[in-house]
N, C-alpha and C positions, 0 to 999 in steps of 0.2 A: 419275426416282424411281419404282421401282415401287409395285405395288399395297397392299402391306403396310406400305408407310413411309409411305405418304397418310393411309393409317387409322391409323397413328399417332401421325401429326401431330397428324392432325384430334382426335383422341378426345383426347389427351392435352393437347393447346391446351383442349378444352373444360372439362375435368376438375380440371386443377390450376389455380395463380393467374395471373389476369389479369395480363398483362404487355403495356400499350398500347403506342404508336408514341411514339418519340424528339417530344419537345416542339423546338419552333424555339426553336435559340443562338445561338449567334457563327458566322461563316463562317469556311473555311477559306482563308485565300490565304499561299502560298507558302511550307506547311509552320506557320502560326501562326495560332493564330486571333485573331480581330481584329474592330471592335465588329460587334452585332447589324445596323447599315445595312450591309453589302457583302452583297455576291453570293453565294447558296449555291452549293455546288455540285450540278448535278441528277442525275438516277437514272444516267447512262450513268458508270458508277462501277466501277474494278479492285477484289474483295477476294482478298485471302491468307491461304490458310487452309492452314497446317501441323497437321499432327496425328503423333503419334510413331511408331507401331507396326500395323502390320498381323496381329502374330499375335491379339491378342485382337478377337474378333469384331464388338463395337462401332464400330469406329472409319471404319470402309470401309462395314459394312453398313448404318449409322443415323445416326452424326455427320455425313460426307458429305454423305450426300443430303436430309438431314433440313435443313442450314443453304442450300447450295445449294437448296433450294427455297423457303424463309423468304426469302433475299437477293432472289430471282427476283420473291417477291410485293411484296415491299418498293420493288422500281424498276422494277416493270412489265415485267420479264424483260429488262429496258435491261442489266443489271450484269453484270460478266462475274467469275466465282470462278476465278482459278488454285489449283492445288492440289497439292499434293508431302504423301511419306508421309513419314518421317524410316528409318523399317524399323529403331526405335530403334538410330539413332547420332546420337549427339549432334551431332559433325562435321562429320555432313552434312546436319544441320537447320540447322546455321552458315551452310556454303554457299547453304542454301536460303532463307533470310532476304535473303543476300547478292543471291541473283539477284531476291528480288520487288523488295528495293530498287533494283536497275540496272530491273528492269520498271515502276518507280513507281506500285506497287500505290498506291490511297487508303486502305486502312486493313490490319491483319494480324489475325489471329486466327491466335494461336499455344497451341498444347497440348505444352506444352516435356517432348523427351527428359529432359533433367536441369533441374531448377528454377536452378541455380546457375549451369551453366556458356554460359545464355541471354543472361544479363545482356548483355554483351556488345555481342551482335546486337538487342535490344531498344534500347540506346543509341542503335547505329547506325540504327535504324529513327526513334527520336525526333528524332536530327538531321536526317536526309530530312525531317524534317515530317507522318513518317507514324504515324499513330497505331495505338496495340498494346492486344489485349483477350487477356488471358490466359486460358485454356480448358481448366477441368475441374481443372488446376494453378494453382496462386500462383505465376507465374513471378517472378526477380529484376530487379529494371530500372525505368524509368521508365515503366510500366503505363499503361492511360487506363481500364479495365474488367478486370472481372472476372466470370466465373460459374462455380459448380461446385455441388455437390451438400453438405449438413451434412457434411463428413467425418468432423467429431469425431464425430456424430450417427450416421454408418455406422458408425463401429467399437463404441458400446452399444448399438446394433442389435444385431451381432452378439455380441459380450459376453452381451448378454440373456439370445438366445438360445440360448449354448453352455448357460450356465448351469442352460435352462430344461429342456436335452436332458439336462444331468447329474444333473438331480434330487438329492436329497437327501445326498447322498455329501460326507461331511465332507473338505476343502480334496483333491480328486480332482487328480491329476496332468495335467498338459495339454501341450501341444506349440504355441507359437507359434509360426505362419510368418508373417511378417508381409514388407511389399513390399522393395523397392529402396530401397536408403540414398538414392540418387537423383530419390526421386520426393519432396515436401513431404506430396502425401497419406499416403505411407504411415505417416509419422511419427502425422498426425493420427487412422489408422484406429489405432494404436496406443493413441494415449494415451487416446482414446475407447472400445476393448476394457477397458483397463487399469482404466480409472475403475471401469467394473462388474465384474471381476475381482480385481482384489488385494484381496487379505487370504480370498477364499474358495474360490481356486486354488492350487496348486502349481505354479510354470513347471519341467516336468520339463527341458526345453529351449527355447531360444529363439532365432529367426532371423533374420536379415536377407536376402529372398531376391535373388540379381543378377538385374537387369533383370526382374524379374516372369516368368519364364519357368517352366511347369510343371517342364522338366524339370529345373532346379535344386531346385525345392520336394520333387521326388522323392529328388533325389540327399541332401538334406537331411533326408527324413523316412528316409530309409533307413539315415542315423547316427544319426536319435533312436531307433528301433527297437533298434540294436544298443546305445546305449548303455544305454537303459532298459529294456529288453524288450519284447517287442511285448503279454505283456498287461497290464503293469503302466499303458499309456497310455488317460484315463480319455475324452479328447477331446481335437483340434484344432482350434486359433483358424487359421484359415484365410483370408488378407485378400483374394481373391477366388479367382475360380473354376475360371479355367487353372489358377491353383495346386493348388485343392481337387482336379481331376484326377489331377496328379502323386501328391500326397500319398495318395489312395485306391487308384492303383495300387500304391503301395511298402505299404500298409496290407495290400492283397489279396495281393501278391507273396510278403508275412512267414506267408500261412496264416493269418490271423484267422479264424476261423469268424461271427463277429461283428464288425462294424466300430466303431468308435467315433464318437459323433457329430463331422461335421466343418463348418465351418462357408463361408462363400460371400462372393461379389457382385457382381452384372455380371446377374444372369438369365441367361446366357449358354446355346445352346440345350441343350450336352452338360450343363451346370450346374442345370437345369430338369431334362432327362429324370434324372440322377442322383439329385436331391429324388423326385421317380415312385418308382422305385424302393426308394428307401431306403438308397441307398449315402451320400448326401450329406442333414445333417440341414438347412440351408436357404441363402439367398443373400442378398442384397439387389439387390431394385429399384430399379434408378435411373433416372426417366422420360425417356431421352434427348431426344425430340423437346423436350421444354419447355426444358430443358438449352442443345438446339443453335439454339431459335427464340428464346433469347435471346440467344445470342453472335450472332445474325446479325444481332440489331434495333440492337446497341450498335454493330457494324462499321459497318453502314452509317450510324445518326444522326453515329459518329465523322467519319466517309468525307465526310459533310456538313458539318461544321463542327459540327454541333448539340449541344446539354447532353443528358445523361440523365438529369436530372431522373424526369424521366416512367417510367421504367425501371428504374433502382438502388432498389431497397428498400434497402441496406445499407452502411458504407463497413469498408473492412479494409485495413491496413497489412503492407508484405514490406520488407525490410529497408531501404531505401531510399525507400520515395514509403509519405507519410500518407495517408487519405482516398483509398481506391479506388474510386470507384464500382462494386457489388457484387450480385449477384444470388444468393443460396443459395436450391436447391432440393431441396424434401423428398425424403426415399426412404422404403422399405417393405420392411418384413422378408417374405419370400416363403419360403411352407412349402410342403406340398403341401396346407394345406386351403384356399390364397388364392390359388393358379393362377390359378382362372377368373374372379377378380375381379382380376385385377394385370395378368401379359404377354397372358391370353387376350381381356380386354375391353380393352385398350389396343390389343390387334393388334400387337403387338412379336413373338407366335411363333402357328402357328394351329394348331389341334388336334393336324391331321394332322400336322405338323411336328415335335410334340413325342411325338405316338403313331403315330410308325411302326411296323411291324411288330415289330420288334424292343420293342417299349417297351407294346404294346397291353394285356398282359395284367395289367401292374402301373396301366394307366391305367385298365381298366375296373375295377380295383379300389380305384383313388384314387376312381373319381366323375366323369373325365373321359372323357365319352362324347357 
């Protein structure tokens, strides 16, 4: 792990809520747990940790190494993480489920391509005896955990603040691009947009983007342009920040002299420097390390037999299994006046990172210096 994921481990553990060590449960033997007198199982422990996609920059650069090293602290660097990307295909996160259970991982941690068509593989994990903590998504299935971020909570974050960027402008025309039919979040960043939006917007158009890919949001914003014209669009609901790329390009591509506020989430580092600027009106924060140092405290107490008690602040239902043991963790709406109090004192991006040359002259006029 390098230097910058330590510090944000570290800062970010101290910062947001306390999240102790798995309390002693049932042991695990032979796939079932069974009373509190048997044998734990100790620190030399397999996890499996699927994660979907490598384009957006979280997932490799901070979820990775951020839970791999929580696991490490967790069993004395005893535990060993196998790891697969999915490179969003559904597929072939099937396949990769397939193979930790022929590997008899002790517990998964999966951040499911599609919520739905996991189900599946999640079953087949429960019958192995191996326990599953769903990550970042509400996967479908017989679950043991869960942690993600308020979702509904991210999308009136952003709702807020389109709103607060539209100013006064009676029911202003707007453009939602909102995620992948496929993801459960994206529904949630929706309806959480919506709640603070309708009845004071106009949906000029509205989207469902494939697979979360900027350059779909692009090919998208560049039919809302022709159909509505490019200056009749008053802002973009933007459900994160690849996206917001896309969309700004096809915004610059139409000749705007003036952009329209567009909105974010992920802090993502091009999504950062674009708030600098002004091309992008903000994003949302979402403090990965606290995120990934809890899906790694539930794998491993799972991996052990043990309850989460100690752990789960929450429980939440997916169509199938009541009572999820549940972790939601806060976010924060990120402008340019909250920089140096959000990614910059977390250590998530470091000055220089986000004021390169190219970015310096808009940064020494934000304040970031």
């Amino acid at each position: 792990m390098n230097t910058r994921m330590r510090r944000a481990a570290v800062a970010v553990a101290a910062t947001t809520m306390a999240v102790s060590l798995a309390a002693c449960g049932s042991a695990k033997e032979s796939g079932d747990k069974t009373s509190s007198d048997s044998a734990k199982k100790g620190d030399d422990l397999k996890i499996g940790l699927l994660l979907p996609e490598n384009v957006t920059a979280r997932y490799e650069k901070f979820d990775k190494p951020i839970i791999e090293k929580k696991v490490g602290e967790l069993t004395g660097g005893k535990a060993e993480v196998t790891y697969a990307n999915a490179r969003q295909d559904a597929t072939l996160q099937a396949q990769q489920v397939d193979t930790m259970i022929t590997g008899k991982v002790d517990a998964l941690i999966i951040d499911a391509v599609d919520a739905k068509a996991i189900e599946n593989s999640v079953k087949k994990a429960k019958d192995a005896g191996i326990p599953v903590v769903a990550f970042d998504r509400l996967a479908e299935g017989p679950i043991d955990a869960y942690t993600s971020f308020d979702n509904e909570e991210v999308g009136r974050v952003q709702g807020k603040a389109l709103l607060e960027a539209l100013g006064d402008a009676a029911k202003p025309t707007v453009v939602m691009m909102n995620g992948s039919i496929t993801d459960p979040n994206a529904a949630l960043f929706k309806k959480g947009a919506k709640s603070v939006l309708d009845g004071k917007v106009n949906y000029g158009k509205e989207y469902d983007t494939k697979e979360w890919k900027p350059e779909n949001a692009n090919s998208n914003m560049e039919g809302a342009i022709t159909a509505l014209g490019k200056d009749k669009i008053a802002g973009v609901y933007s459900a994160n920040d690849g996206m917001a790329g896309g969309i700004i390009q096809a915004l610059k591509s139409a000749g705007l002299s003036k952009l329209p506020p567009v909105t974010g989430q992920d802090a993502e580092l091009a999504g950062v420097q674009r708030i600098v600027t002004g091309e992008q009106f903000m994003s949302v924060y979402k403090p990965y390390p606290q995120e990934g140092i809890v899906a790694a405290e539930m794998a491993v107490a799972l991996a052990k037999g043990e309850k989460l008690d100690s752990i789960a602040t929450s429980k939440v239902d997916n169509a199938g299994t009541k009572g999820i043991a549940t972790v939601l963790v806060p976010v924060v709406s990120l402008t340019k006046d909250n920089i140096k109090e959000t990614v910059l004192k977390d250590g998530i991006w470091t000055l220089d990172e986000i004021c390169s040359a190219k970015y310096k002259a808009a940064c020494d006029a934000a304040g970031l210096k």
